[in-house]
PAVEX-17760 format. One record per residue: z negated, y, x of N, C-alpha, C in turn; residue in one letter; residue number from 1. Coordinates in Angstrom, 1 decimal, decimal comma. Layout:
BEGIN
<site n_c3="Z" n_c2="Y" n_c1="X" ca_c3="Z" ca_c2="Y" ca_c1="X" c_c3="Z" c_c2="Y" c_c1="X" r="a" k="NUM"/>
...
***
This chain:
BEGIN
<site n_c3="-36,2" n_c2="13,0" n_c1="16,4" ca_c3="-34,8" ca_c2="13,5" ca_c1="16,4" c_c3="-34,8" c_c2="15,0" c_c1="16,2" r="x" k="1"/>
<site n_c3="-34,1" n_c2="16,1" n_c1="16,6" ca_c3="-33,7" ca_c2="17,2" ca_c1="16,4" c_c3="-33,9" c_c2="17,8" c_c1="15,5" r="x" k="2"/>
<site n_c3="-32,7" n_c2="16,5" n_c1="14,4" ca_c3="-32,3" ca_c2="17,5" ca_c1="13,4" c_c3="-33,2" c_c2="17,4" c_c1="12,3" r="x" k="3"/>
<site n_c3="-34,3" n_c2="16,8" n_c1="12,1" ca_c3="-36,0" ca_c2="16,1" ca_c1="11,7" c_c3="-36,3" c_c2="17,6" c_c1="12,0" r="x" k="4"/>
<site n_c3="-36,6" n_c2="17,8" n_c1="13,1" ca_c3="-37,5" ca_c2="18,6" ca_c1="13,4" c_c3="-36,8" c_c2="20,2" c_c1="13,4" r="x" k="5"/>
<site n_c3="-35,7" n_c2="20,4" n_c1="13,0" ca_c3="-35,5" ca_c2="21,7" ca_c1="12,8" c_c3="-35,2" c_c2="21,6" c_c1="10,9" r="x" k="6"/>
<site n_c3="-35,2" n_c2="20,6" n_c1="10,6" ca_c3="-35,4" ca_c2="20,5" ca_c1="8,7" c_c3="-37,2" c_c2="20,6" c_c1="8,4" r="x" k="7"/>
<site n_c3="-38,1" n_c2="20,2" n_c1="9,0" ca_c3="-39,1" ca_c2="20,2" ca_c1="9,2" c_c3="-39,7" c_c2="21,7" c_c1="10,1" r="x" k="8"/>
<site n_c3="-39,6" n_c2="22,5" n_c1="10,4" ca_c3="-40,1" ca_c2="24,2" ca_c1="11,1" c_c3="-39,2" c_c2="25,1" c_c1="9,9" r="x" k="9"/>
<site n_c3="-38,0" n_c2="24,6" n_c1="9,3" ca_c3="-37,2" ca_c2="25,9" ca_c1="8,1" c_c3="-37,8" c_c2="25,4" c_c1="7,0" r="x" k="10"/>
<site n_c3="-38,1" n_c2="23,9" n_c1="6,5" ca_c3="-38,5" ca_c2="24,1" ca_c1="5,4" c_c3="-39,9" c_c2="24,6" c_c1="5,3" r="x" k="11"/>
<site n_c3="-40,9" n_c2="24,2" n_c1="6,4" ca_c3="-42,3" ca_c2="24,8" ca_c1="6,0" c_c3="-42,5" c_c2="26,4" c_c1="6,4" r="x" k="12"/>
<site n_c3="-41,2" n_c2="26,8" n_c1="6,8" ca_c3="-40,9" ca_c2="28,1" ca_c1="6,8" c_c3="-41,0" c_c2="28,7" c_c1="5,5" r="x" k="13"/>
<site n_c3="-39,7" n_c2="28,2" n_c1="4,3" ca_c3="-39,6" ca_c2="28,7" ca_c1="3,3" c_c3="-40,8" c_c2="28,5" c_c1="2,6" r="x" k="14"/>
<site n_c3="-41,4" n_c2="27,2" n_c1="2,2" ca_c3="-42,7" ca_c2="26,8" ca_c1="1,7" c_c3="-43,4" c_c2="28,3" c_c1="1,7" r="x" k="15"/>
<site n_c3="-43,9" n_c2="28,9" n_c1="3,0" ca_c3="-44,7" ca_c2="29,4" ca_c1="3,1" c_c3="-44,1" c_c2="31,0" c_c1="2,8" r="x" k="16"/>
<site n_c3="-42,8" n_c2="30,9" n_c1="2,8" ca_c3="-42,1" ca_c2="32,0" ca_c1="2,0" c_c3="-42,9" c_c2="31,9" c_c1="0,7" r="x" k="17"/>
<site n_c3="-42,5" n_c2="31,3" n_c1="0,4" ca_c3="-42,1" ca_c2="31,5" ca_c1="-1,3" c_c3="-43,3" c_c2="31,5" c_c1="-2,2" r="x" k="18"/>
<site n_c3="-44,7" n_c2="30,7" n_c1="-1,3" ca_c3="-46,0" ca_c2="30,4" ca_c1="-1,6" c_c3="-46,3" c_c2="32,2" c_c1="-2,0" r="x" k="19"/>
<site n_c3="-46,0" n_c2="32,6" n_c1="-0,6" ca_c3="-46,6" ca_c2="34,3" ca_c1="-0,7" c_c3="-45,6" c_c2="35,1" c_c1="-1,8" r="x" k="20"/>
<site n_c3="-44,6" n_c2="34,6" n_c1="-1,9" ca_c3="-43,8" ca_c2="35,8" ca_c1="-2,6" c_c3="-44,7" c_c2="34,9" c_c1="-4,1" r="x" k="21"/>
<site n_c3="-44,5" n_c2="34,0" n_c1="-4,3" ca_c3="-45,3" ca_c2="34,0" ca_c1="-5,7" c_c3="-46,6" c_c2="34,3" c_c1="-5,9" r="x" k="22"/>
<site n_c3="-48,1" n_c2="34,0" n_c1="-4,8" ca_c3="-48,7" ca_c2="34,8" ca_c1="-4,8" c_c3="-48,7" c_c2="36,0" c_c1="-5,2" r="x" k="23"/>
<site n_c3="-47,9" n_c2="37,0" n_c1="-4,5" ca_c3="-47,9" ca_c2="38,7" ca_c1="-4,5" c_c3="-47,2" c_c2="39,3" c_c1="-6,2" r="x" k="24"/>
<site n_c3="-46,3" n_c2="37,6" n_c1="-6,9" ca_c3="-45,7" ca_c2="38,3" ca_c1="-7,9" c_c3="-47,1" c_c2="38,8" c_c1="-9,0" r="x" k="25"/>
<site n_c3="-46,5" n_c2="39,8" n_c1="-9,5" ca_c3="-47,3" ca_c2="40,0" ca_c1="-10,9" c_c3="-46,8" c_c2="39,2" c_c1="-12,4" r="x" k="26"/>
<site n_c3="-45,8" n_c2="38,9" n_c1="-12,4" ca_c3="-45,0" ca_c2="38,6" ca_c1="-13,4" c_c3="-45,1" c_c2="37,0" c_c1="-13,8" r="x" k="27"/>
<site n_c3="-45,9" n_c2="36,2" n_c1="-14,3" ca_c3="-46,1" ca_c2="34,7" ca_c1="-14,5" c_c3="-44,9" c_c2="33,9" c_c1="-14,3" r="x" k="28"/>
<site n_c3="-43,9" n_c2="34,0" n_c1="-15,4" ca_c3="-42,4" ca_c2="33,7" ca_c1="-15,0" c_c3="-42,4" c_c2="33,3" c_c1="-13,7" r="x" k="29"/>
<site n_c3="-41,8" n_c2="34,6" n_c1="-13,3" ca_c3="-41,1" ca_c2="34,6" ca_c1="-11,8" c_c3="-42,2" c_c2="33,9" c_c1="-10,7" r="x" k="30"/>
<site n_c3="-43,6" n_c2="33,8" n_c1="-11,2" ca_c3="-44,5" ca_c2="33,0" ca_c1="-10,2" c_c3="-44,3" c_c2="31,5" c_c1="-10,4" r="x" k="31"/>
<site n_c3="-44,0" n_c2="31,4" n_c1="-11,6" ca_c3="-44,2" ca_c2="30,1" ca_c1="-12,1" c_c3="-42,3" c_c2="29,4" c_c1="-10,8" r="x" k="32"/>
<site n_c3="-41,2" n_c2="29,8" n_c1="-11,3" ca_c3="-40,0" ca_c2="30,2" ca_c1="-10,2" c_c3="-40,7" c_c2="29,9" c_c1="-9,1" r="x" k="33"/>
<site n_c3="-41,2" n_c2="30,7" n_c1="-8,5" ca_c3="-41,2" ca_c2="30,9" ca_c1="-6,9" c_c3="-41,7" c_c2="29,7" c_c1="-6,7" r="x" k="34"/>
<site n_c3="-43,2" n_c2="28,8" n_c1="-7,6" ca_c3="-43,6" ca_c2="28,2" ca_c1="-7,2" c_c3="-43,1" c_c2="26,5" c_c1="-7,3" r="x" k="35"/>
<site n_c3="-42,1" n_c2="26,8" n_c1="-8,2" ca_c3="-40,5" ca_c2="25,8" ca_c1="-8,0" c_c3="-39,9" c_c2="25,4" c_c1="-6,6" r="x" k="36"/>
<site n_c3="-39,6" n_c2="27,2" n_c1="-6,2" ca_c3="-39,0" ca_c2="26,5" ca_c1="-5,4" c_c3="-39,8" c_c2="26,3" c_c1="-4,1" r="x" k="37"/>
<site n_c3="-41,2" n_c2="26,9" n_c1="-4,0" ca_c3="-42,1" ca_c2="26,5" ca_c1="-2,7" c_c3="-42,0" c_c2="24,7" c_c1="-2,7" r="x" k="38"/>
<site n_c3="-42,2" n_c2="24,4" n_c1="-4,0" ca_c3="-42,4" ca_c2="22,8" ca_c1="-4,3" c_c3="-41,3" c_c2="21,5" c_c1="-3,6" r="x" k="39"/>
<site n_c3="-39,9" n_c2="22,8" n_c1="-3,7" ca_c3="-38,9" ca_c2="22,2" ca_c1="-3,5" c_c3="-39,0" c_c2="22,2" c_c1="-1,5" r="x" k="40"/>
<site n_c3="-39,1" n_c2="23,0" n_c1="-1,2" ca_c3="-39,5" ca_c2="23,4" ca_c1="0,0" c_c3="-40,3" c_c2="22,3" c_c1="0,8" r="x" k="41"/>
<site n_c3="-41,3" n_c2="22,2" n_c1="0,0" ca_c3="-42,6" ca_c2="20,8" ca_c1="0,7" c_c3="-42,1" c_c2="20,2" c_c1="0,6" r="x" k="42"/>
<site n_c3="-41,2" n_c2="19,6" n_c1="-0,9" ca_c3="-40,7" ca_c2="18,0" ca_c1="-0,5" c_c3="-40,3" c_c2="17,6" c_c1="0,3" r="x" k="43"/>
<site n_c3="-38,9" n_c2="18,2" n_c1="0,7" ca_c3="-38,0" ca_c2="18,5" ca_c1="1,8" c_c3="-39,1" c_c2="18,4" c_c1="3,2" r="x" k="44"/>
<site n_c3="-40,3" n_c2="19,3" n_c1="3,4" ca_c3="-40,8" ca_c2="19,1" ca_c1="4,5" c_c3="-41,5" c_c2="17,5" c_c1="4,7" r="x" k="45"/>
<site n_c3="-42,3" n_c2="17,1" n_c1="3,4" ca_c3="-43,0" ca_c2="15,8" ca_c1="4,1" c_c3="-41,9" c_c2="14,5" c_c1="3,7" r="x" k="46"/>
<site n_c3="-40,2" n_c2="14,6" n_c1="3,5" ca_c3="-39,4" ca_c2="13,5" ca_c1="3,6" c_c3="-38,7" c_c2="13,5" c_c1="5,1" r="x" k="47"/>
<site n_c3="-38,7" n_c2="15,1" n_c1="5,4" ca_c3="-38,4" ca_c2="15,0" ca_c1="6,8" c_c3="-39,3" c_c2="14,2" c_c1="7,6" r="x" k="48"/>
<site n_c3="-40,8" n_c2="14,7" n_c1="7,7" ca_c3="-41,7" ca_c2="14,4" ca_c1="8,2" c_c3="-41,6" c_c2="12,7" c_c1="8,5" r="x" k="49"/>
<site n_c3="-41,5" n_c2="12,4" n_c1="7,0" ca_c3="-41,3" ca_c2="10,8" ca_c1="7,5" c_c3="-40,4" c_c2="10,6" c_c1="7,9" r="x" k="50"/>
<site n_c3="-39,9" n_c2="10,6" n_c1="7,9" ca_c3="-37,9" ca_c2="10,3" ca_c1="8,3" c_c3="-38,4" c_c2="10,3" c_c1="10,2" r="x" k="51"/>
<site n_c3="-39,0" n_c2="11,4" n_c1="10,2" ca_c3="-39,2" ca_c2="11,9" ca_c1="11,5" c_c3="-39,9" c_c2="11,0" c_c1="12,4" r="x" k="52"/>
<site n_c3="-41,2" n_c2="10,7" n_c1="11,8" ca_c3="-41,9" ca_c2="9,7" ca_c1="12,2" c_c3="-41,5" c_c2="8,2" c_c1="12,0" r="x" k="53"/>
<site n_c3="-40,7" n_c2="7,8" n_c1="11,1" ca_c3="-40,0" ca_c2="6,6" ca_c1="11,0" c_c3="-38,7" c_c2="6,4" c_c1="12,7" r="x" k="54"/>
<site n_c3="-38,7" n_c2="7,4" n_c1="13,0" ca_c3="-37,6" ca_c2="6,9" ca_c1="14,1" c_c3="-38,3" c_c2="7,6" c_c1="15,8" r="x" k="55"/>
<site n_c3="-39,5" n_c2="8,2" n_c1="15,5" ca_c3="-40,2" ca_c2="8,1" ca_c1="16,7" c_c3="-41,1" c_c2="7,0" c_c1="17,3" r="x" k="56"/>
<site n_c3="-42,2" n_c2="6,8" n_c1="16,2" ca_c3="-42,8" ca_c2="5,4" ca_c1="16,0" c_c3="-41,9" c_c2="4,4" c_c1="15,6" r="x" k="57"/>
<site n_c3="-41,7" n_c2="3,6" n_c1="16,2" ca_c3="-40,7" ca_c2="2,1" ca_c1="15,7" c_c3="-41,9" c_c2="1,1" c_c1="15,6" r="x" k="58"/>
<site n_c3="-42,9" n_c2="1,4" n_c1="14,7" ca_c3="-43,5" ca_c2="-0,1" ca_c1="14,3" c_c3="-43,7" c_c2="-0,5" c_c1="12,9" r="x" k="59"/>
<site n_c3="-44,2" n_c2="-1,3" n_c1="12,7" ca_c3="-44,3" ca_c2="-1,5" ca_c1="10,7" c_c3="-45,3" c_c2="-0,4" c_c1="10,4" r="x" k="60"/>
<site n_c3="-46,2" n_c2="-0,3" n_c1="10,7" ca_c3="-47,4" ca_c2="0,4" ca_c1="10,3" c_c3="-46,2" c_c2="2,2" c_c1="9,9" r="x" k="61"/>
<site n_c3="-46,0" n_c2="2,4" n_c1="10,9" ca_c3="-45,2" ca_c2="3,8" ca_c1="10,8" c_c3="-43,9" c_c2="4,0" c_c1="9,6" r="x" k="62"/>
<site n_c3="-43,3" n_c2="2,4" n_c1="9,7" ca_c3="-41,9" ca_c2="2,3" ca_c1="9,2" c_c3="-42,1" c_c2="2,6" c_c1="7,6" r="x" k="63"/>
<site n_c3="-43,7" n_c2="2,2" n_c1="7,2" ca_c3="-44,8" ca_c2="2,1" ca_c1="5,7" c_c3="-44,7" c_c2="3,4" c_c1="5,4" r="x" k="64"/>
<site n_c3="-45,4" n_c2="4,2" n_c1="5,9" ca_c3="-46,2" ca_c2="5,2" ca_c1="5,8" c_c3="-44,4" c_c2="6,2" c_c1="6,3" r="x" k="65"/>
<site n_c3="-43,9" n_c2="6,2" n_c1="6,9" ca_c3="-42,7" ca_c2="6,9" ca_c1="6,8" c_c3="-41,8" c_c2="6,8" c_c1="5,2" r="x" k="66"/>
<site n_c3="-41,8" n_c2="5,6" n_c1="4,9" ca_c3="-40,8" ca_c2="5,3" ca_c1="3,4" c_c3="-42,3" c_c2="6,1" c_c1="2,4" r="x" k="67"/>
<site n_c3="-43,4" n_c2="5,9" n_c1="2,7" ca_c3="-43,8" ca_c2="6,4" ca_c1="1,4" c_c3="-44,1" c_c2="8,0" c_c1="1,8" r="x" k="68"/>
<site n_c3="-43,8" n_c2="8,6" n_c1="2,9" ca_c3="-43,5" ca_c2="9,6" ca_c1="2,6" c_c3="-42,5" c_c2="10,3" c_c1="2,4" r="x" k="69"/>
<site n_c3="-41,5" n_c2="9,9" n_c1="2,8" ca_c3="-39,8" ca_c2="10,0" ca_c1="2,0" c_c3="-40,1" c_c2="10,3" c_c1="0,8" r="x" k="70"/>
<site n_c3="-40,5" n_c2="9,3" n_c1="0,1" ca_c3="-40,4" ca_c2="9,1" ca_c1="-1,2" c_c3="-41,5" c_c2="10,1" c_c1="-2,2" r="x" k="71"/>
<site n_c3="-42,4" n_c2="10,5" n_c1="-1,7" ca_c3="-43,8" ca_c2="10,9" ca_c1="-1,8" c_c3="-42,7" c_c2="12,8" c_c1="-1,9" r="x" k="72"/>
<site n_c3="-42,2" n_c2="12,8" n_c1="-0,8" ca_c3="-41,5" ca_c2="14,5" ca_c1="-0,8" c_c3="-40,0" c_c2="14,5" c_c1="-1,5" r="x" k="73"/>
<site n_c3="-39,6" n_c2="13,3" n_c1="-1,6" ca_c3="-38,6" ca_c2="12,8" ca_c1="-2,5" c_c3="-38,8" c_c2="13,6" c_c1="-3,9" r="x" k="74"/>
<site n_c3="-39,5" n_c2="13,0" n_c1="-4,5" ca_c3="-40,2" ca_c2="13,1" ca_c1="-6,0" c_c3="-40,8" c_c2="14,6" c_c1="-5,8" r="x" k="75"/>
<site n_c3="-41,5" n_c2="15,4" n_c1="-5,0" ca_c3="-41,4" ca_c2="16,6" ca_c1="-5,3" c_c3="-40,6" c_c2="17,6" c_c1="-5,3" r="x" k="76"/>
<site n_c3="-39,6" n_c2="17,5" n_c1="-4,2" ca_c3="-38,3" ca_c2="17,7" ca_c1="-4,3" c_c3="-37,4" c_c2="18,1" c_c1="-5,9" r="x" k="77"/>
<site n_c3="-37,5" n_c2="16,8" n_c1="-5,9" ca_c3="-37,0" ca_c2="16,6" ca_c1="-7,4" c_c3="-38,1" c_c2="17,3" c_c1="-8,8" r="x" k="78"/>
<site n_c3="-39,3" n_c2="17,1" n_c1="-8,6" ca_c3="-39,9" ca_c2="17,9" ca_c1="-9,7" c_c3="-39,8" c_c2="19,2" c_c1="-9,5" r="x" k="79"/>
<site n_c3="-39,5" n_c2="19,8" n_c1="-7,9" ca_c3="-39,3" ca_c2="21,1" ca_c1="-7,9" c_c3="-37,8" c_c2="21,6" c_c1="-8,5" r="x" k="80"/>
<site n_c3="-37,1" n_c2="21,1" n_c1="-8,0" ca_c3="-35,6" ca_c2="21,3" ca_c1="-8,7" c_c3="-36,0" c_c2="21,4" c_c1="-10,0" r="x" k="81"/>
<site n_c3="-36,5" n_c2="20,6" n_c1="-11,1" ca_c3="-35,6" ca_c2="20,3" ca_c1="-12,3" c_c3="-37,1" c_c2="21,7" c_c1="-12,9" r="x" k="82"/>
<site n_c3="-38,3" n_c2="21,7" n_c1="-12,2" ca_c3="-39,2" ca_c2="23,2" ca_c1="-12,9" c_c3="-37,7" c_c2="24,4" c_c1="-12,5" r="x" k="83"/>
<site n_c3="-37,1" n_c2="24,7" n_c1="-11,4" ca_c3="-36,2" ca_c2="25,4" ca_c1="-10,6" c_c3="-35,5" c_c2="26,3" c_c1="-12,2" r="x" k="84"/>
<site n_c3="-34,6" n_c2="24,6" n_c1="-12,4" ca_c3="-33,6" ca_c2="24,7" ca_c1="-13,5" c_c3="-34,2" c_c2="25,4" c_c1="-14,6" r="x" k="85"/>
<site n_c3="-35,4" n_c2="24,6" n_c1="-14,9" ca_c3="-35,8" ca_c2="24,9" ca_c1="-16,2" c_c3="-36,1" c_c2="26,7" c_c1="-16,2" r="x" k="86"/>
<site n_c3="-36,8" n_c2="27,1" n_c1="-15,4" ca_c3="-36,9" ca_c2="28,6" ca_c1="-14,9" c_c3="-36,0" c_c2="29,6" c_c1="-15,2" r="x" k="87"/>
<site n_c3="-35,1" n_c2="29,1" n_c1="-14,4" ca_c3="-33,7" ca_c2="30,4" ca_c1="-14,1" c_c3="-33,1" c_c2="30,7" c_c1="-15,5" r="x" k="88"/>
<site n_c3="-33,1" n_c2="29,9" n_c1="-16,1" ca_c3="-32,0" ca_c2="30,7" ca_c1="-17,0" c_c3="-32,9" c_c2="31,7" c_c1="-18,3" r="x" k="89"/>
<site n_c3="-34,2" n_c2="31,4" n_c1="-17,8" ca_c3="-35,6" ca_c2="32,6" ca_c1="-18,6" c_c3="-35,4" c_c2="33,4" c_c1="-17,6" r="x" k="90"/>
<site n_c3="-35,1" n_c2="33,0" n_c1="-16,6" ca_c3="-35,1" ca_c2="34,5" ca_c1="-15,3" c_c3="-34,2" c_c2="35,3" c_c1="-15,7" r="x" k="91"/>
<site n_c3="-32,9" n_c2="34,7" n_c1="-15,8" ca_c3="-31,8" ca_c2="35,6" ca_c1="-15,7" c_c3="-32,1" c_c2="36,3" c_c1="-16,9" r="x" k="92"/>
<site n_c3="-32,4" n_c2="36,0" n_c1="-17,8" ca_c3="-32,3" ca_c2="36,5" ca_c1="-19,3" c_c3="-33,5" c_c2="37,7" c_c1="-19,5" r="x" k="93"/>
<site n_c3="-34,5" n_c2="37,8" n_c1="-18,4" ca_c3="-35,3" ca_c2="38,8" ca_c1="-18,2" c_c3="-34,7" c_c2="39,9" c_c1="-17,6" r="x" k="94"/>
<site n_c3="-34,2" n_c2="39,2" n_c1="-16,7" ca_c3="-33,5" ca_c2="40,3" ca_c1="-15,6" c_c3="-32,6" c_c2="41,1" c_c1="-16,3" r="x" k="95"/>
<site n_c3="-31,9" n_c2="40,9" n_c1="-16,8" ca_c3="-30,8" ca_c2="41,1" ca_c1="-18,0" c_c3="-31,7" c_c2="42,0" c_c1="-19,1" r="x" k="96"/>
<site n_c3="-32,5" n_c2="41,4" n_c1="-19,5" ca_c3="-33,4" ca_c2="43,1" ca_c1="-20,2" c_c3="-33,7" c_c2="44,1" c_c1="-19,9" r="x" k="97"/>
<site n_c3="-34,2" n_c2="44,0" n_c1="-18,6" ca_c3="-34,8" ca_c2="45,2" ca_c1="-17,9" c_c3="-33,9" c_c2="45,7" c_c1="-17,5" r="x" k="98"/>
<site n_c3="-32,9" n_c2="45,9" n_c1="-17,9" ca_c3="-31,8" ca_c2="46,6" ca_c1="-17,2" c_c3="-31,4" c_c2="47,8" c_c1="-18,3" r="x" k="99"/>
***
């Protein structure tokens, strides 16, 4: 489907944003951030992926291995959000000193 495959090319887009912008940071914090939301980014890519593959392949074998990768990018998804949360509000409170 389409809309699989254009959620699947933007999120491994950002992924690979966010991988380098935390790479390049100097600042642990804000690496530790970036690497939140890269995390959030993947999930998103391998739940698409399944989703994706769950409705090109129509067999059991695929229908398997699609739900446990939903679920698989599901859960990092969500561990990237809640590092995300936990982050930002040390972000903002940095940003806010250096000023």
């Amino acid at each position: 489907m389409p809309v699989f495959v254009f959620f699947i090319v933007v999120s491994i887009a950002f992924y690979v944003f966010y991988k380098v912008k935390a790479y390049r940071s100097k600042n642990q914090l804000e690496k530790r951030w970036m690497s939140a939301k890269s995390s959030i980014a993947l999930g998103i890519f391998v739940a698409s992926f399944g989703a994706n593959q769950m409705f090109l392949f129509r067999s059991t074998l695929a229908f398997v291995i699609g739900i446990i990768f939903i679920i698989l990018g599901l859960a990092s998804a969500w561990a990237g959000y809640r590092a995300y949360k936990h982050f930002l509000p040390q972000i903002i409170k940095e940003a806010g000193q250096q000023k």
